[in-house]
N, C-alpha and C positions, 0 to 999 in steps of 0.2 A: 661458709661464713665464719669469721675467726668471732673470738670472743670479744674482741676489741669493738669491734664493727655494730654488735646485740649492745653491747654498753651502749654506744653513742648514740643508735636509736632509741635505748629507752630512756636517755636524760634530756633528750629534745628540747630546749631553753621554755618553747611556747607551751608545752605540756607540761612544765613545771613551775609557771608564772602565774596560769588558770586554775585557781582553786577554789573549788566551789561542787555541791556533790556530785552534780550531773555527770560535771568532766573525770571526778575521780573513779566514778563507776566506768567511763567509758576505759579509763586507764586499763583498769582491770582487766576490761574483754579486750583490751588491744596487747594487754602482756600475756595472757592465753592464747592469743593469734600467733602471736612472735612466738611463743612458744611452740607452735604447734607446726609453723615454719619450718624452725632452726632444728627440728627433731624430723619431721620430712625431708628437710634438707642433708642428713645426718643417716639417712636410712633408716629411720625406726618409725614406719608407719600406722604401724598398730597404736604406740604411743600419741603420735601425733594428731591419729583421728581423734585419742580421748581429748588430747588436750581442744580441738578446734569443736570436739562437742558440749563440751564445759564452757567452751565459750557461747556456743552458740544459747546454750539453756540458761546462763550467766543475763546474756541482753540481744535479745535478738536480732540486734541492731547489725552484728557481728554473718549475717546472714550474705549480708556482702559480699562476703569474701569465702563462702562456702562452696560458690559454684566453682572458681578457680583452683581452687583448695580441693575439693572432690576429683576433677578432670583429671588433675597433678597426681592427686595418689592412686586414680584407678588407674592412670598410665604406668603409673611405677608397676603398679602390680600386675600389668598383661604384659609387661614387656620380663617384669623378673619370671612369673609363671608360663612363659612362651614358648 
């Protein structure tokens, strides 16, 4: 994912129109996701688990996207330690 691409999902017009606290916390734990993303996506696992666990203890809301996000990196890792 180039850097061009993390820009333009985190300036989302509808996510920067709604402002109001709720939405800005969710901001938060969804730039901790993208984060945690772009750095699995990038090979740096270990980082990336901190980053999706900061989100998770951030808003638990972010639990969503944990299951996908776990399967992803234990794959990465039975297939690099294989």
């Amino acid at each position: 994912m180039t850097p061009f691409t993390l820009f333009v999902i985190t300036i989302i017009p509808s996510t920067l129109i709604v402002d109001n606290v709720h939405f800005q916390f969710n901001q938060v734990m969804h730039g901790l996701v993208l984060w945690a993303i772009a750095l699995i996506l990038n090979g740096k696992i270990a980082l990336a688990t901190v980053a999706m666990v900061l989100s998770i203890n951030f808003k638990q809301m972010s639990l969503y996207f944990a299951l996908p996000f776990g399967v992803y990196a234990l794959a990465l890792l039975l297939q690099r330690y294989k």
